[in-house]
C-alpha positions as CSV (number, residue, x, y, z in Angstrom):
1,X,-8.3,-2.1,10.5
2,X,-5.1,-2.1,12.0
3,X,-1.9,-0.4,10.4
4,X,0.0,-3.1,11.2
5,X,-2.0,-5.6,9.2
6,X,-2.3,-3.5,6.5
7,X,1.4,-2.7,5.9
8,X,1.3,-7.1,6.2
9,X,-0.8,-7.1,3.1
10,X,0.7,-3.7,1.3
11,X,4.0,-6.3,1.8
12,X,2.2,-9.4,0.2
13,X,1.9,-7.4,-3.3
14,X,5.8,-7.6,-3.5
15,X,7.9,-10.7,-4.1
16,X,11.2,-9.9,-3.5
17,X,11.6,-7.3,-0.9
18,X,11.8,-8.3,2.6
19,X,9.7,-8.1,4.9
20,X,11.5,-5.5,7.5
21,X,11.3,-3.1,4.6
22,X,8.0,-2.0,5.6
23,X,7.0,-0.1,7.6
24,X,4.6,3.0,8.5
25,X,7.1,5.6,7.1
26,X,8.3,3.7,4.3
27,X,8.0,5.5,0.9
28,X,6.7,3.2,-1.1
29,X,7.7,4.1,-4.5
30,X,11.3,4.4,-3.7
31,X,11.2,0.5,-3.0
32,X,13.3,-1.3,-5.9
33,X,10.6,-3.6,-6.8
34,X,7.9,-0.9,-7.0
35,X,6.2,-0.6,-10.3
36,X,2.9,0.2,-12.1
37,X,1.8,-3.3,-12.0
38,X,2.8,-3.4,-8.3
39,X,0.5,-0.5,-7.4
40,X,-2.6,-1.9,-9.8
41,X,-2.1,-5.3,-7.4
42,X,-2.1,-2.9,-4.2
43,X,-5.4,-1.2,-5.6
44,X,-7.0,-4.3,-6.0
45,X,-6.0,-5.5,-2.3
46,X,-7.5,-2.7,-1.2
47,X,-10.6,-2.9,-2.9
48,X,-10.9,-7.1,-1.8
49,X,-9.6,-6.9,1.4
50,X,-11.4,-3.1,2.5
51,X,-13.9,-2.8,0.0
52,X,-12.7,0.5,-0.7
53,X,-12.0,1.7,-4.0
54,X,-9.3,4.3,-4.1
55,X,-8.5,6.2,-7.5
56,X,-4.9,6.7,-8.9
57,X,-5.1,10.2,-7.4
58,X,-5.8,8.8,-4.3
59,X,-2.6,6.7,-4.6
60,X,-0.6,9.8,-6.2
61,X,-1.3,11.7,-2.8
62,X,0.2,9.1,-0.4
63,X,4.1,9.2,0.1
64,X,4.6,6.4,2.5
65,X,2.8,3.2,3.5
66,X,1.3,5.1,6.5
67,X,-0.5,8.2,4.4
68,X,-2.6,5.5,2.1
69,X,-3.2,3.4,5.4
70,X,-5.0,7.0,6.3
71,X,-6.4,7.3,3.1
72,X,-8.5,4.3,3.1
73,X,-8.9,4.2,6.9
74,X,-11.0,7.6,6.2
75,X,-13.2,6.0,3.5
């Protein structure tokens, strides 16, 4: 797993934010589109995609795009 294609699918939950938005340091939940159901889609990519299932305290402890990257790279 790569960083770069996981910020590519972290980017694919949202609809209306661009692309160049994203990136390793992003924060995520300062994004204008980010919401609940935004992180619930970004749960379940994780799980499909990685087949790692993080909990919402694993979510709660990752700032930017890069520390949940590292989160599920670990598991």
């Amino acid at each position: 797993m790569e960083v770069k294609d996981f910020i590519k699918n972290f980017a694919n939950q949202f609809d209306d934010t661009e692309i160049s938005e994203f990136k390793p340091e992003t924060e995520f939940r300062e994004l204008d589109e980010w919401s609940s159901l935004i992180g619930l889609a970004i749960l379940n990519m994780i799980e499909k995609k990685y087949a790692v299932k993080l909990s919402f305290s694993d979510m709660r402890q990752a700032k930017t795009i890069d520390d949940l990257y590292h989160i599920v790279a670990a598991k």
